[in-house]
BADRENLO-145222 format. One line per 10 residues: number of its first residue (from 0); their letters; for each residue z negated, y negated, x of N, C-alpha, C, CB. Coordinates in Angstrom, 2 decimals. Glycine has a CB too. Layout:
N
NUM) A) Z/Y/X/Z/Y/X/Z/Y/X/Z/Y/X  ...
REM end
This chain:
123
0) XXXXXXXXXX) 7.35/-43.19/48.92/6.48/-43.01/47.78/6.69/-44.11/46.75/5.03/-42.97/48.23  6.83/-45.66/47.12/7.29/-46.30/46.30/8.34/-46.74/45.73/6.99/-46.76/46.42  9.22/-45.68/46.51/10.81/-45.70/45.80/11.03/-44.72/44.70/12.01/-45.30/46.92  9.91/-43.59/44.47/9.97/-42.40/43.76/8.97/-43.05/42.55/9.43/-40.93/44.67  8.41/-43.94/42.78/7.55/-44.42/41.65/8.24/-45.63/41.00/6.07/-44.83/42.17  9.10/-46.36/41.67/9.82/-47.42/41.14/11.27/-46.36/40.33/10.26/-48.70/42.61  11.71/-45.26/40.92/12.61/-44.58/40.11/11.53/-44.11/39.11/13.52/-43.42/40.86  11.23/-43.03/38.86/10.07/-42.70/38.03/10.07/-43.89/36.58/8.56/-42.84/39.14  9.99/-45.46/36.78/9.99/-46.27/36.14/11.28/-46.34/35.59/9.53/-47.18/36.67  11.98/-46.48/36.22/13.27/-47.04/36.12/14.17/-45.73/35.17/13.91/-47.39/37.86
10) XXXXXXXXXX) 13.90/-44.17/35.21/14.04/-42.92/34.31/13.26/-43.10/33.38/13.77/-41.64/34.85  12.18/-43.39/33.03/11.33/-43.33/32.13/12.04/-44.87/31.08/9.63/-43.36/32.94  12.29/-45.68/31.71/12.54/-46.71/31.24/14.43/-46.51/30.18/12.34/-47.78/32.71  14.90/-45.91/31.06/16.25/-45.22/30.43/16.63/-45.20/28.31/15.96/-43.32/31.09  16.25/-44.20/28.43/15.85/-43.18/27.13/15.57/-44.71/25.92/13.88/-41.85/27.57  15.06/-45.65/26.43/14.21/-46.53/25.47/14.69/-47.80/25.59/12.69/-46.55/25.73  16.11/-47.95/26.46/16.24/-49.07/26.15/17.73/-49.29/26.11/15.51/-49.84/26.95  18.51/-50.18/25.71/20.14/-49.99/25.57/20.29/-51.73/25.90/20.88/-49.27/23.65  20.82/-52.20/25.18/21.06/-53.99/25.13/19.82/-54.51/24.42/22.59/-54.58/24.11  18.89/-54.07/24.30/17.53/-54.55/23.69/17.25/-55.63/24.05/16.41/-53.84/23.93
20) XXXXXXXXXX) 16.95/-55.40/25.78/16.27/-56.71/26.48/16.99/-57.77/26.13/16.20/-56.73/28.02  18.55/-57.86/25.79/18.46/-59.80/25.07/18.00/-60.05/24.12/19.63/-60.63/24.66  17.25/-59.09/23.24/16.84/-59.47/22.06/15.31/-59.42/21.78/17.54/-58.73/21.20  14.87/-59.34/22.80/13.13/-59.26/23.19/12.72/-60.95/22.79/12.72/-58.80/25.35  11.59/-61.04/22.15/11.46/-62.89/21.62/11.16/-63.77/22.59/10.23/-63.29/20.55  11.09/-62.77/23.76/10.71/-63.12/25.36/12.16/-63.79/25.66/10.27/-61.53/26.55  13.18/-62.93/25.69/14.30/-63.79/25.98/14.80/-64.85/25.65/15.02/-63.40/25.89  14.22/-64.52/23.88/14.84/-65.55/22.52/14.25/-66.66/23.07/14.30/-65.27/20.69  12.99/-66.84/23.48/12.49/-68.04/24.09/13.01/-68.69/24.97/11.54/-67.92/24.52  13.34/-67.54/26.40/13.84/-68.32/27.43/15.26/-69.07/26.71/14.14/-67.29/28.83
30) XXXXXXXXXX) 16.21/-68.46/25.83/17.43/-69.08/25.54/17.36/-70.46/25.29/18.02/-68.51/24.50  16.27/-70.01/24.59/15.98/-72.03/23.56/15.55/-72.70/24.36/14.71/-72.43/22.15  14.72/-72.17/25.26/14.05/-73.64/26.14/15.33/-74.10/27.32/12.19/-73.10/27.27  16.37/-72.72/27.43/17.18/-72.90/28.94/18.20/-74.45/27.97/18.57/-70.80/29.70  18.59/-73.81/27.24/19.61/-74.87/25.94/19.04/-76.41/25.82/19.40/-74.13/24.01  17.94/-76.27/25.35/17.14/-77.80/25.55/17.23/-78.33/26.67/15.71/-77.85/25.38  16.88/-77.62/27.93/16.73/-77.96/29.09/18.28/-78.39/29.71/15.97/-76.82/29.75  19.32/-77.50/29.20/20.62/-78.23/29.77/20.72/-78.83/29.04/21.81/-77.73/30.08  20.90/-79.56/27.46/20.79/-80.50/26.86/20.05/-81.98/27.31/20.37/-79.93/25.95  19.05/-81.39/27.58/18.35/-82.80/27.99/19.16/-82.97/29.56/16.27/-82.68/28.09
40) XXXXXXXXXX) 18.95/-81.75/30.18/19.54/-82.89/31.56/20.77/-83.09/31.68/19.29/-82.46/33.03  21.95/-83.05/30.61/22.76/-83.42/31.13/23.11/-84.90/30.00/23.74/-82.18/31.41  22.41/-85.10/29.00/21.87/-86.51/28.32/21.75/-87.08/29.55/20.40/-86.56/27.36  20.77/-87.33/30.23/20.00/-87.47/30.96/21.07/-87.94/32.21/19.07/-86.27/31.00  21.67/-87.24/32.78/23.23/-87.59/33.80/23.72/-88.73/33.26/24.64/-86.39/33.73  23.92/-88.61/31.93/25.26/-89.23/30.99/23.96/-90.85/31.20/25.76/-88.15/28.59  22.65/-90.68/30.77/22.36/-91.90/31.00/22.01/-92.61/32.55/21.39/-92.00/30.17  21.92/-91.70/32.72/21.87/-92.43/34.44/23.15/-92.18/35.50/20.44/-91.68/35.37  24.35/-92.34/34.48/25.49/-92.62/35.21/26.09/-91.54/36.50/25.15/-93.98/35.75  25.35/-90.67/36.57/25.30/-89.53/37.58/26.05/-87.87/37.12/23.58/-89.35/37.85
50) XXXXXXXXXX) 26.48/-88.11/36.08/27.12/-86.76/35.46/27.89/-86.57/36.21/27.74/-86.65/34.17  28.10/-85.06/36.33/29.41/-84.40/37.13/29.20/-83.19/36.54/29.47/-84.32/38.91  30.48/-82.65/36.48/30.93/-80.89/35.96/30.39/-80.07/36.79/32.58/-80.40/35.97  30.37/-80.19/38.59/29.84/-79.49/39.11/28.10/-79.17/39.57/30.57/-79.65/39.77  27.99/-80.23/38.69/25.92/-79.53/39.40/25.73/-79.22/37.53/23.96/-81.64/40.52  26.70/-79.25/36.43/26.35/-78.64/35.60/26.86/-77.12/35.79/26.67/-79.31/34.53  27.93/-76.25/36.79/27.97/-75.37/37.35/26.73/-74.35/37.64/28.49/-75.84/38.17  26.71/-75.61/39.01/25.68/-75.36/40.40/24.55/-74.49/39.37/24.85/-77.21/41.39  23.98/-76.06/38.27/22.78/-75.12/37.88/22.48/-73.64/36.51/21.83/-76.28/37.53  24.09/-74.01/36.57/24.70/-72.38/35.36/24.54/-71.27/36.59/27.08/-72.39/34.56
60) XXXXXXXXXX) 24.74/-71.31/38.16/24.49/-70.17/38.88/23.01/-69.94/39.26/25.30/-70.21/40.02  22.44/-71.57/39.41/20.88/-71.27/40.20/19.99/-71.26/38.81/20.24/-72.77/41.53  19.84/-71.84/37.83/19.42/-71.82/36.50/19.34/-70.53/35.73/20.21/-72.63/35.85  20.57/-70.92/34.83/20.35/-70.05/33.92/20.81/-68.26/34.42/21.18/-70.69/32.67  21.58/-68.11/34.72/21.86/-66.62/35.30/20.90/-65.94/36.17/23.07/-66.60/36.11  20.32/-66.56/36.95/18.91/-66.09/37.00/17.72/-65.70/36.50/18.59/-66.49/37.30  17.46/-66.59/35.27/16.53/-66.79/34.44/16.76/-65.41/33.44/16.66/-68.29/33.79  18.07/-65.26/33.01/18.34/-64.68/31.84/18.66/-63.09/32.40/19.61/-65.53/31.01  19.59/-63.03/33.68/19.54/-61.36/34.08/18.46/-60.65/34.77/20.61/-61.02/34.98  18.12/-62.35/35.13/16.80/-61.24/36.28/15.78/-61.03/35.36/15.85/-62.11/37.91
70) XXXXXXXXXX) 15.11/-62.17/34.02/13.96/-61.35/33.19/14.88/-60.26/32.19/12.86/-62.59/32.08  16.20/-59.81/32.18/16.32/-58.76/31.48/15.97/-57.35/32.57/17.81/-58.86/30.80  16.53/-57.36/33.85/16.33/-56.31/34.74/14.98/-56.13/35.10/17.08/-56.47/35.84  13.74/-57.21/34.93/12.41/-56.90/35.22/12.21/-56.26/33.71/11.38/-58.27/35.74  12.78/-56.33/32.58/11.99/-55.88/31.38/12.41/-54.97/31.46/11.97/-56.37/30.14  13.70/-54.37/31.85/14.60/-53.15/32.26/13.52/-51.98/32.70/15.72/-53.59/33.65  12.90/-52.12/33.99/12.26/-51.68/35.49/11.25/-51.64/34.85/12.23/-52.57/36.94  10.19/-52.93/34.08/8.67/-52.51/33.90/8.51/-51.68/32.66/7.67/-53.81/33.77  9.57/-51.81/31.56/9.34/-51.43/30.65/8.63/-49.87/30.94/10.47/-51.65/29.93  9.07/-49.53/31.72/8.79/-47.59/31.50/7.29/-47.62/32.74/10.83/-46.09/32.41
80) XXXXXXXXXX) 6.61/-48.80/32.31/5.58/-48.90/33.60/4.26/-48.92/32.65/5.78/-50.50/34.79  4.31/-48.56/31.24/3.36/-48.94/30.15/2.71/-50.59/30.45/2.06/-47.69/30.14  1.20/-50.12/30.22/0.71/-51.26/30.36/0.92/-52.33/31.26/-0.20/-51.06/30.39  0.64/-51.76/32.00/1.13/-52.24/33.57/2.55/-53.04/33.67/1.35/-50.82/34.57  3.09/-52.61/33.04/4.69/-52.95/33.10/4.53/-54.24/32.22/5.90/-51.63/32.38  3.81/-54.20/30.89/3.97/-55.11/29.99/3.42/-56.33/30.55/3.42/-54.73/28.76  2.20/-56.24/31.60/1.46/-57.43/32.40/2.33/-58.33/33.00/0.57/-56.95/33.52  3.82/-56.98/33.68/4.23/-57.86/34.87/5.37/-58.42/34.31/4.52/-57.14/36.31  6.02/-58.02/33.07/6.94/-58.76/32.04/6.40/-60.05/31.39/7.27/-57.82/30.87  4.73/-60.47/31.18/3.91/-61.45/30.80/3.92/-62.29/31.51/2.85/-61.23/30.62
90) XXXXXXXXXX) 3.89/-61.63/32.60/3.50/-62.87/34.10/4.64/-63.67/34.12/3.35/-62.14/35.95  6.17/-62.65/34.83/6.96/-63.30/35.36/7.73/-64.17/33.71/7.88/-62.21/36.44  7.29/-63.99/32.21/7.77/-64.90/31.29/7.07/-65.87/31.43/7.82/-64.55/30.06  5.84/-66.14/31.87/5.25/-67.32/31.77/5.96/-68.43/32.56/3.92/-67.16/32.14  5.95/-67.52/33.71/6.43/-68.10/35.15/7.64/-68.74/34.68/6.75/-66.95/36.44  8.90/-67.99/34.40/9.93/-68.74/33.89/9.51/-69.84/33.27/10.69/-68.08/33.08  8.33/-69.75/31.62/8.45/-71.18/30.78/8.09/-72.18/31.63/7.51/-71.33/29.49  7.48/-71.73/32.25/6.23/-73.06/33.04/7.62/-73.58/34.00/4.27/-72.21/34.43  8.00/-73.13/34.46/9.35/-73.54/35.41/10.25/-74.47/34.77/10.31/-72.26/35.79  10.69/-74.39/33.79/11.51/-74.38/32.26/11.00/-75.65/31.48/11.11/-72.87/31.21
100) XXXXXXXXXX) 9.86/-75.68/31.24/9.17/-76.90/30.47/9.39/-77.95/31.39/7.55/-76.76/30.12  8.69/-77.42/32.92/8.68/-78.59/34.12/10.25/-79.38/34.24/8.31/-77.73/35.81  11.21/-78.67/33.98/12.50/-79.47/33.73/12.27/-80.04/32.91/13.65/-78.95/33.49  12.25/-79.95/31.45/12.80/-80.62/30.30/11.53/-81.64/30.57/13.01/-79.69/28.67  10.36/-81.78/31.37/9.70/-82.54/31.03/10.10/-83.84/32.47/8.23/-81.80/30.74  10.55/-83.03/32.94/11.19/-84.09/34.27/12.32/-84.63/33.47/11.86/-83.22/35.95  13.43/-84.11/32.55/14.87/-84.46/32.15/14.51/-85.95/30.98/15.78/-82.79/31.25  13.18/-85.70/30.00/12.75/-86.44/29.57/11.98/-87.49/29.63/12.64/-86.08/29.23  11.50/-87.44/31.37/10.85/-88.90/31.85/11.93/-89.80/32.38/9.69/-88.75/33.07  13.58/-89.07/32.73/14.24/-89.41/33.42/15.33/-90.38/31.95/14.71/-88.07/34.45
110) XXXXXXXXXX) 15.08/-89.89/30.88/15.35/-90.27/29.97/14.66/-91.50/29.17/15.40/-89.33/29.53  13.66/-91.98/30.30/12.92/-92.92/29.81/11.26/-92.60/28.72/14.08/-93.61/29.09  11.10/-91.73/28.59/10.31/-90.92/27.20/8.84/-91.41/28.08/10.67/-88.59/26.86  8.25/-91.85/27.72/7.05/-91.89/28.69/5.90/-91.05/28.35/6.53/-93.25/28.81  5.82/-90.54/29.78/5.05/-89.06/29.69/3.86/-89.33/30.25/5.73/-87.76/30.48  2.68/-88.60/30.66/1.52/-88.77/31.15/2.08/-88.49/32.95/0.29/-87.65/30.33  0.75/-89.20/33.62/1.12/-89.33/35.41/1.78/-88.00/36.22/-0.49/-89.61/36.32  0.14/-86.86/35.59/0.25/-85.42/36.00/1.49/-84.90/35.32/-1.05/-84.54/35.59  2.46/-85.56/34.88/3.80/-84.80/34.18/4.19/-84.93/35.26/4.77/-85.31/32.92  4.69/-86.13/35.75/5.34/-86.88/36.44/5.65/-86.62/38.10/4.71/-87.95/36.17
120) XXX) 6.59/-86.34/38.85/6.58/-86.45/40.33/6.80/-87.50/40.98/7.32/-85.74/40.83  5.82/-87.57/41.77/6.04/-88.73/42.14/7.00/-89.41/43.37/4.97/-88.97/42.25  7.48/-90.51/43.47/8.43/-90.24/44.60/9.71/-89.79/44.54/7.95/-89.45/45.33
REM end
């Protein structure tokens, strides 16, 4: 039953959408904050002597390619879910920024920037 309702979505969703989802302001967002966020942390390497090509890789596979195909395939799937769909495209964008900020705000304490405690991890 919930494979006929997740297709159901996923047909309905068809008809209405083509290469759209990179251009949703949902994405436009995630781009800019993912860009800052590898910007700052790899400043951030360069000042704490720790740069390497490969964990700027590592986090091009666990980072950004995640971030960017998987909220296009959830906007893909909920889109044809109406309201409902638009909630769970809200949620999981937040989820990304909040994920997203928490870097650049870790990349920028690591950069020296002095931030408040609750920014901060401790340890």
């Amino acid at each position: 039953m919930l494979t006929a309702f997740l297709a159901q979505g996923a047909i309905t969703a068809l008809p209405n959408t083509e290469v759209a989802a990179f251009g949703t302001w949902q994405m436009i967002f995630i781009a800019i904050f993912l860009a800052t966020d590898i910007i700052l942390g790899i400043a951030s390497a360069i000042a704490g002597k720790e740069f390497n090509f490969n964990k700027v890789a590592a986090f091009m596979k666990t980072g950004v390619i995640p971030y960017i195909f998987g909220f296009a395939v959830v906007e893909f799937f909920a889109s044809g879910f109406g309201l409902l769909g638009q909630i769970v495209i809200m949620e999981i964008f937040i989820a990304i920024m909040l994920n997203i900020l928490g870097s650049i705000i870790s990349n920028l304490a690591k950069l020296g920037i002095a931030m408040p405690m609750f920014f901060v991890k401790k340890g």
